[in-house]
N, C-alpha and C positions, 0 to 999 in steps of 0.2 A: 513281525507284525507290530511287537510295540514299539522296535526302534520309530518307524515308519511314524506311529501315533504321534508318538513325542516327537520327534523333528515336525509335524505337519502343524502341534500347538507353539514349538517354538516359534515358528513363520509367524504364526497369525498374530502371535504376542509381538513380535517384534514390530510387524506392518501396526498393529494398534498402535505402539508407542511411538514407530517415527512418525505417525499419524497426527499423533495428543502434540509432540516436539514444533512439527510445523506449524499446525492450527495454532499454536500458543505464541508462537515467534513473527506468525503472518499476523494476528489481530493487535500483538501488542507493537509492530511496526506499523500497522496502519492508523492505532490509536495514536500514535505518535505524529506522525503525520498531519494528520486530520486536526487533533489538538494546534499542531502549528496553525495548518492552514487556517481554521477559525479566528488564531489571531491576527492571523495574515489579512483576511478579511475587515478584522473591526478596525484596521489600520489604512485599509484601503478605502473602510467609509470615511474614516478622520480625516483623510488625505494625508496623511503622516510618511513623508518617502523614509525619511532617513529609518524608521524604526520595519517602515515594509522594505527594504532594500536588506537590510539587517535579516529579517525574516526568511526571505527568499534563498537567502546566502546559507543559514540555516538547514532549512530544509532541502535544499539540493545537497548539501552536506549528509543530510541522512540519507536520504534517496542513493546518494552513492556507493553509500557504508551498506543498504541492505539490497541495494539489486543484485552482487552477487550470490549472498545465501540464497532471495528468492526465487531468481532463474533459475536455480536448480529444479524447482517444481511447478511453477506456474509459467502457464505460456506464456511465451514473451511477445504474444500480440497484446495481452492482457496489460504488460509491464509496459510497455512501449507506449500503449495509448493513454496511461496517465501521465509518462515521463511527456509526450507530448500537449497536452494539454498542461503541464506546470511550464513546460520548456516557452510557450504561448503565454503563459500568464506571469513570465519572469519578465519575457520581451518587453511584456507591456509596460510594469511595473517601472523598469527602466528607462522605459520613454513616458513614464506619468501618464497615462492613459486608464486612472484608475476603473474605469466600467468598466471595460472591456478583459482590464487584470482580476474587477469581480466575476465576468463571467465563466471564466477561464478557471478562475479557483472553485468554481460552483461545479465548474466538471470535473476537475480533479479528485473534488471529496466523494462526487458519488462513483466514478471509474473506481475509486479505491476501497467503498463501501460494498460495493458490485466483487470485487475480487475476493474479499473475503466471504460476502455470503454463496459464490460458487463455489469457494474449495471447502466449504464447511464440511463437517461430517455428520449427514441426516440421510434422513429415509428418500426426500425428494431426490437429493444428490445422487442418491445411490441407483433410483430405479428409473 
């Protein structure tokens, strides 16, 4: 009976921490993110290519570096429709179409705002 106990609080301690591990690794990848994209933005009102070309080169660089850790847990219809809205807002960037590379990074930041306030760990999530 107590093996049983303690194996069942082992679990639950464990699922808490890889819990805390992901939530900590998901907000501080999308901070990152987001912080780019923001400056991506203010580059995109200045019309500044060479420094948003820079940017975009960037942040697909990290996008790279964390879609594997994050498919591990998050759906990848989730991943997919920000990687598609940046993949939209690089095109543009490239062909100078600054509005249009605003509007494109306006969905990115909240697709990726949206992904961490769904996997968060609260009462809403839960029930």
């Amino acid at each position: 009976m107590y093996k049983e106990i303690i194996i069942i609080i082992c679990i639950i301690i464990l699922v808490i921490l890889g819990d805390f591990i992901t939530q900590k690794y998901t907000k501080t990848t999308v901070m990152t993110l987001t912080n780019k994209l923001e400056e991506l933005k203010e580059n995109l009102k200045n019309n500044n290519t060479d420094n948003s070309i820079k940017n975009v080169e960037d942040i697909n660089y990290i996008i790279e570096q964390s879609h594997t850790f994050l498919a591990y847990y998050i759906e990848h219809d989730e991943l997919e429709k920000a990687e598609t809205y940046f993949t939209s807002c690089q095109s543009y960037v490239y062909s100078q179409n600054f509005d249009l590379a605003l509007q494109e990074t306006e969905k990115t930041i909240f697709v990726l705002n949206h992904i961490t306030d769904r996997y968060s760990f609260n009462l809403e999530n839960i029930f």
